[in-house]
N, C-alpha and C positions, 0 to 999 in steps of 0.2 A: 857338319852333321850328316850322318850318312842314312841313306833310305833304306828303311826297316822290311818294309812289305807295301807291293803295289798292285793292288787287283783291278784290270779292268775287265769290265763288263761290258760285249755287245752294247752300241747304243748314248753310255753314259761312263766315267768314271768313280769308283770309290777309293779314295787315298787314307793309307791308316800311315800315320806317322808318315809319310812322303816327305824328304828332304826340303825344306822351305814351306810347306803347307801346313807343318804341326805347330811350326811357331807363328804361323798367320791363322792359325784357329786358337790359338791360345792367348793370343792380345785381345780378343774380347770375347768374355764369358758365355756361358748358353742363358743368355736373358733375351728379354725381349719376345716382339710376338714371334707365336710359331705356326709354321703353315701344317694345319690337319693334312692326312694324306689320305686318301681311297684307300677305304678296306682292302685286303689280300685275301684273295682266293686262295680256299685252302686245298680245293681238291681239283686235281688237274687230269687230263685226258691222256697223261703220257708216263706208264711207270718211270721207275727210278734207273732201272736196269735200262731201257730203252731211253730215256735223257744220258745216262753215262756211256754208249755204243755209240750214239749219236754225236755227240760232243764233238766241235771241231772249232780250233779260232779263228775267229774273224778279224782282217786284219783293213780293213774296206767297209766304208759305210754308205750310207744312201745320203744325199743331202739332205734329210727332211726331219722334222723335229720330232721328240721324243713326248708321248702323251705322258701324264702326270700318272696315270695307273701303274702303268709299265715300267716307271718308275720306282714307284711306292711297291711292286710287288717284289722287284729286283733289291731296293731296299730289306724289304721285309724278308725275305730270301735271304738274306748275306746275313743279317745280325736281330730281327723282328724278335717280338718275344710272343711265347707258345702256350707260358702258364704262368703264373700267380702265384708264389707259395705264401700268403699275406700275413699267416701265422709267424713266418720270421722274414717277410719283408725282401726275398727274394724275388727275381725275374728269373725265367727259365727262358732262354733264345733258342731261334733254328741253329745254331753254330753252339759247338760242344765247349768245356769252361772246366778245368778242374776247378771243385771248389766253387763253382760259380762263381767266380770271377770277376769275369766277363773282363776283361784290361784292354779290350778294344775300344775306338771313336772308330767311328765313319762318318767319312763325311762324299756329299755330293758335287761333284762341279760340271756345275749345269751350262753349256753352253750354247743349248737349242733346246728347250724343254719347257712345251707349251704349259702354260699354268705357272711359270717360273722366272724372274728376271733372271739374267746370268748374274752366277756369282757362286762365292764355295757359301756351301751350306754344311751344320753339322746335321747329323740323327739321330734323333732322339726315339730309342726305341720303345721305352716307355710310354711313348703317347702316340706311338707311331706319326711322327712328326719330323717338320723340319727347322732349323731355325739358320738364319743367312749370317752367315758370318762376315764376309764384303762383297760387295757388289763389285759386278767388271768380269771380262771372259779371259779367264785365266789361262785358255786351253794351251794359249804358245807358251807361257811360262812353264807349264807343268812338262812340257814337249820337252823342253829343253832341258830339266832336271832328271828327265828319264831318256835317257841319251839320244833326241833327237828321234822320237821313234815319231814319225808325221801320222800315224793313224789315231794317233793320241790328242793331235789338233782337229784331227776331222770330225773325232766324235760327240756326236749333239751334247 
């Protein structure tokens, strides 16, 4: 199975379809409890223009663990939902969908994130939520499906 799309994020990674992680999110359902996550701030101190100038990768992390906010906003960032259209049942996300769509999973693998046992988690955007799909710190496995890149195991 080859890997589709792999975004990491300063901090944390999100795997959509990552080779070996799509079929370990899909041996067991989104049941079970789910962890509520910290509201998203919607309005932030830093335009758009000035977030896209700025942008630079980070490929170096700090040893220390990833608060559950920081989290949840990076989440809600990447795929959160923005409006309601409840008349047909609709979610509208920060991320564009011909059709609304939406044919993304994202999932979290948390391997320093206070608030969080390790483990891959999917999200659940509709409840802005989490739910643990296996428990265990995935980070070298996922390292090693994306060709060894070590800053991929460093990350919380």
């Amino acid at each position: 199975m080859k890997s589709k799309l792999l975004i990491v994020i300063p901090f944390f990674i999100l795997a959509l379809s990552c080779s070996g992680f799509s079929e370990i999110a899909k041996q067991s359902p989104v049941t079970g409890d789910t962890i509520r996550l910290p509201e998203p701030v919607l309005k932030g101190s830093m335009s758009v223009e000035e977030a896209l100038y700025t942008r630079r990768s980070i490929r170096q992390y700090k040893d220390e663990a990833l608060d559950l906010a920081t989290a949840a906003q990076l989440l809600w960032s990447a795929y959160g939902v923005t409006r309601v259209y409840e008349k047909r049942g609709l979610y509208f996300k920060t991320a564009p969908s011909a059709g609304a769509t939406y044919p993304l999973n994202i999932y979290l693998l948390a391997g320093n994130v206070t608030g969080l046992e390790q483990g891959l988690y999917q999200y659940i955007p509709e409840r802005h939520a989490l739910v643990l799909k296996m428990k265990g710190d995935f980070r070298k496995t996922l390292t090693s499906v994306c060709f060894n890149q070590d800053m991929i195991e460093q990350a919380p």
